[in-house]
N, C-alpha and C positions, 0 to 999 in steps of 0.2 A: 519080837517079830512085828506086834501091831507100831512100836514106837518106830520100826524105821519105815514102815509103809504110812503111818503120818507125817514124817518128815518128808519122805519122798514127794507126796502132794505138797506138802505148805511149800515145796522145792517146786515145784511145778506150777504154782498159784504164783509164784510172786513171780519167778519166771517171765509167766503169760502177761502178769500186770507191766512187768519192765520192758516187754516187745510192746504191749498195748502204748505205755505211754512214749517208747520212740516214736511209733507210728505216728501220732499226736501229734507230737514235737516237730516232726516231719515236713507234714501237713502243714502247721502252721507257718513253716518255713516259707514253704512254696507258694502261698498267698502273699509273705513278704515281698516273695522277689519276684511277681509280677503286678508292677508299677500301674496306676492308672493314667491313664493319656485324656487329656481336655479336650474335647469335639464343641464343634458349634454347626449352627445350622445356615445351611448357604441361603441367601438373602439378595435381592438386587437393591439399588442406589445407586445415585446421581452425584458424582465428584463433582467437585469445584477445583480446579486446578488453579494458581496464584503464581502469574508468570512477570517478570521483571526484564524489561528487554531494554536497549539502550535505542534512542531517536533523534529524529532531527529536527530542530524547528525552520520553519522557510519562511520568508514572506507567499501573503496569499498570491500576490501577481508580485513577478518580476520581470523586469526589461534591460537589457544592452541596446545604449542608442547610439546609434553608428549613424555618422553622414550620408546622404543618399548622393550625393556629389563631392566632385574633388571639388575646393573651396577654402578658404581660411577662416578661422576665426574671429570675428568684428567684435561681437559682445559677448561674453559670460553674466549670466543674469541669476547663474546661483551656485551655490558650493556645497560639500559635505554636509551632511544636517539640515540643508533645507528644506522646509516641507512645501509640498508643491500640490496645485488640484488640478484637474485634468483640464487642459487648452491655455493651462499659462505655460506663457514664453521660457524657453531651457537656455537657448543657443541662439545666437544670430551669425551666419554665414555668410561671404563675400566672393564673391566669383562672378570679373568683371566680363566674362565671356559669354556668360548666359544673359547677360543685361545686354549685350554687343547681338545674341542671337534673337534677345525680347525685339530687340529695334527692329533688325531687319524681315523679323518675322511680322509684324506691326503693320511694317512699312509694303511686304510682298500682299498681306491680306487687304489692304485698304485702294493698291492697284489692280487685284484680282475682282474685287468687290463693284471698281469702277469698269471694267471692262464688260463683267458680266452684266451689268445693269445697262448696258450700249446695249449690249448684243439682246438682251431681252427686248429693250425698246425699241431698235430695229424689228426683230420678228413681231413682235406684237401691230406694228406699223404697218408691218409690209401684210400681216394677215386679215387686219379690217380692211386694209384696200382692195384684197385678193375675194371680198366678197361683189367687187363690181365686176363681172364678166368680163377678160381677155384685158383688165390690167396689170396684172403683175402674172407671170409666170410660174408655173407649177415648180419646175426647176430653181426658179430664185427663192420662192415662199421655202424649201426643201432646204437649199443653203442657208438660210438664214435661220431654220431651225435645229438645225446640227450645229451651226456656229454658236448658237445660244446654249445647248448641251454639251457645249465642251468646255467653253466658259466657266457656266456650271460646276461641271466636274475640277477643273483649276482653283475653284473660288472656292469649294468643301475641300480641297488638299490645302490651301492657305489656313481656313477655319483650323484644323488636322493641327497642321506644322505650330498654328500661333498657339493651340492648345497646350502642343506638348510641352512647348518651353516653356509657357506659364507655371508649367505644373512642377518640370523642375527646377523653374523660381520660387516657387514653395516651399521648395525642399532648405532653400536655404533661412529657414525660418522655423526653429526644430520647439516643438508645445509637447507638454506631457500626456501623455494616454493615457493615463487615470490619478487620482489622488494617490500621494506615496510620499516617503520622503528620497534625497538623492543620497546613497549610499556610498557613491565613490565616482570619481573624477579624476578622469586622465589626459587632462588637455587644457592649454592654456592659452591664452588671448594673442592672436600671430600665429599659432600654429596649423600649420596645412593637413586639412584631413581629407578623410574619401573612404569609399566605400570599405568593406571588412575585407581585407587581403588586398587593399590598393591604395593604400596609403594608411591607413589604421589597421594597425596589430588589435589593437583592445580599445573597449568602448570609449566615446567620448564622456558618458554619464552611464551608470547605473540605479534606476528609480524602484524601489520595492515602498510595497503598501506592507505598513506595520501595524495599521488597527486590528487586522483579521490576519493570523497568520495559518500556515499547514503544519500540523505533527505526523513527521513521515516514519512508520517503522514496520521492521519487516518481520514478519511472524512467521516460524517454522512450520515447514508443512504437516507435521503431526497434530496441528494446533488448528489449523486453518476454517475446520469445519465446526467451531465452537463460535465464531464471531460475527456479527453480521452489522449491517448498518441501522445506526442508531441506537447503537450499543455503548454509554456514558464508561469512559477511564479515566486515571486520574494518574500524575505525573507530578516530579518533581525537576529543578533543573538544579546544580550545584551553586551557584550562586546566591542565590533564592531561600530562605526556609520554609515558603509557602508552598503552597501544595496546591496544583491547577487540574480542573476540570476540562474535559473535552469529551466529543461525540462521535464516533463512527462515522464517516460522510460518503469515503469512497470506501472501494476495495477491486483491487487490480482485475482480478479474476483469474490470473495468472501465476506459474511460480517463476521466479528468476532463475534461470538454469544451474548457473554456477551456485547459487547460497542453498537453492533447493528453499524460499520462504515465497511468501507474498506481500505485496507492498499495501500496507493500509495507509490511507489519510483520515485525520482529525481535523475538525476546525476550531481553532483558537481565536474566542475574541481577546484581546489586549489594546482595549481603548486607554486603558489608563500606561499604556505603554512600560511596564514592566518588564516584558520579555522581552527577547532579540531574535530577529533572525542568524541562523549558525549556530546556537545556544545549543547544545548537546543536553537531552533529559532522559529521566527514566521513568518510562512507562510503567504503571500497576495494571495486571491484567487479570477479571476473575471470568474464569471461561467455565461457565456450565453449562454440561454434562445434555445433549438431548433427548436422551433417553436410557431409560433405567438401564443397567447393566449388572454383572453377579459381581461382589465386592466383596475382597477377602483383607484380611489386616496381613502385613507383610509377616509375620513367623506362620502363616498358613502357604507361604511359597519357600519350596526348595530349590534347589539349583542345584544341577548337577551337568557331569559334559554332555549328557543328553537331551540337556534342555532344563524347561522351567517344568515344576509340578508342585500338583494340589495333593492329600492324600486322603481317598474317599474311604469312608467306612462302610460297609454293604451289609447286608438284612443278619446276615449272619455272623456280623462284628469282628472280618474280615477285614486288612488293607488293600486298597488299590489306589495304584498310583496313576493319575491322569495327567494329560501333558495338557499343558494352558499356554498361551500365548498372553503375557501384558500388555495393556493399557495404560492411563493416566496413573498418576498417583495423588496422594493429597491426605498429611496429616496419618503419616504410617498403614493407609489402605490403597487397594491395587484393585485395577479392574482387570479380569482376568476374562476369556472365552475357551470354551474346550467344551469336550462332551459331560454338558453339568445340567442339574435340574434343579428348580425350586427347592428348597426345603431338605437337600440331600445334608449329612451330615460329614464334616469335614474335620480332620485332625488340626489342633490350634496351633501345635507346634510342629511343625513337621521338620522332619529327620532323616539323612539315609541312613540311618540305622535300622528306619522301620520300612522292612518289605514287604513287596506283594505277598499276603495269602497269612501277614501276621497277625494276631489274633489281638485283638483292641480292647480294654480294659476299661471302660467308662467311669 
């Protein structure tokens, strides 16, 4: 009787130990299979964005010189390639009709001129006499002074008339309006030009300045508020293996409706005349950041159709998923905004796997 109520226990001992050590075994399962998640702590920073845009180069001034009169061509005084400084001779122009209107306008101002100096020396005549009492009439001194006013007036219309022609006598004597060199030339020695849509389609010359040119390039309006004047870039042109400097100088202050950008200009010096105007380059842009922002590394953003999200961890090592909105990027970080606080801790890898209210394993 005692031998089987000993076995009975040592049946019921090893029993207990063999539930004990499931239990165990269990346990330690359940630790395996809830994984630790890597959190980090939200933090602000100042991105550098590194934007590469394509641009233009221009001469700093450029000009179409168009005839200011109909006229022929007498002399060409230069061609393609020639460098030229401002008030030398481009063009020389013929038009025998404005020399035919110089004459006669010459000719009316030096009769007007004579007439009106009678009529002054009459009125002046007849008004020193008109101081001797009851010799010369109130009425005559009266006519002769309206005569001398209208003279007058005849002899400033002549002065008028001989100026204007002068002036587009002048015109046929065409000078550069600033240093540059001439870029292209459409017209040749005999040929009859005139104003733009009156006898000239396209310019007679076209003069750009090559020491100083413009880098024109248009920057996305997400970009816009990073750049300002006097802000140093650097560019390359395919031709070229060297690599050029330049400075902020304008900025439109507008976007272009259609591109949705804004037009910035550079100033390029090119004394040693390397570049071109037309030259197609590509700008390097480092656009920083003006003010701190919260900065997450891209596997801290998820996407889903709901939108973008960060995954917060709360006091109680709870998830929560917040919606953000991006910014710039730069070097696999994102600027993000959403309801976030300094130093909040953030899931490193986020996942929809992991939902609101699951519990986070540090």
């Amino acid at each position: 009787m005692k031998t089987k109520t000993t076995q009975s226990l040592i049946s019921l001992f090893v029993g207990f130990l063999f539930i004990c050590s499931c239990t165990s075994n269990k346990a330690e399962v359940f630790v395996e299979e809830t994984p630790r998640i890597e959190t980090f702590s939200l933090e602000k920073g100042k991105l550098t964005t590194k934007l590469r845009l394509p641009a233009e180069l221009t001469g700093f001034q450029q000009v179409d010189i168009y005839a200011k009169v109909s006229s022929y061509v007498k002399d060409l005084k230069v061609d393609i390639g020639t460098k030229v400084t401002k008030g030398s001779s481009l063009v020389v122009l013929e038009a025998p009709e404005i020399n035919s209107q110089l004459a006669a306008a010459e000719s009316k101002l030096k009769a007007m001129e004579a007439i009106y100096k009678t009529s002054e020396s009459t009125y002046n005549r007849l008004f020193k006499t008109s101081e001797v009492e009851g010799t010369v009439s109130t009425n005559d001194l009266e006519m002769a002074m309206g005569k001398k006013e209208s003279d007058f007036a005849q002899y400033q219309a002549a002065v008028a008339a001989h100026k204007e022609v002068k002036v587009m006598q002048s015109y046929l004597h065409i000078i550069a309006p600033f240093d540059g060199v001439v870029a292209t030339r459409n017209v040749n020695l005999g040929a009859y030009v005139g104003p733009a849509g009156k006898g000239s389609d396209m310019p007679l010359l076209t003069i750009q300045q090559q020491d100083k040119l413009r880098l024109a390039v248009a920057i996305p309006e997400l970009f816009t508020g990073y750049l300002k004047e006097g802000d140093e870039v650097s560019f390359q042109v395919k031709s070229l293996p060297d690599t050029f400097q330049g400075t902020v100088a304008r900025m439109s202050g507008a976007l272009d409706l259609k591109l949705r950008s804004e037009r910035v200009e550079m100033d390029i010096d090119n004394l040693d005349g390397k570049l071109l105007p037309g030259m197609v380059a590509e700008v390097n842009l480092s656009l920083n950041a003006k003010d701190s922002t919260f900065v997450v590394p891209s596997s801290a953003l998820m996407d889903s159709a709901e939108g973008q999200f960060v995954i917060k961890v709360n006091e109680n090592q709870k998830a929560l998923r917040i919606p953000v909105s991006v910014g710039r990027d730069s070097d696999g970080f994102f600027e993000v905004f959403g309801d976030l606080k300094l130093n909040e801790k953030l899931v490193l890898e986020a996942s929809e796997e992991i939902k609101d209210g699951d519990f986070i394993n540090e």
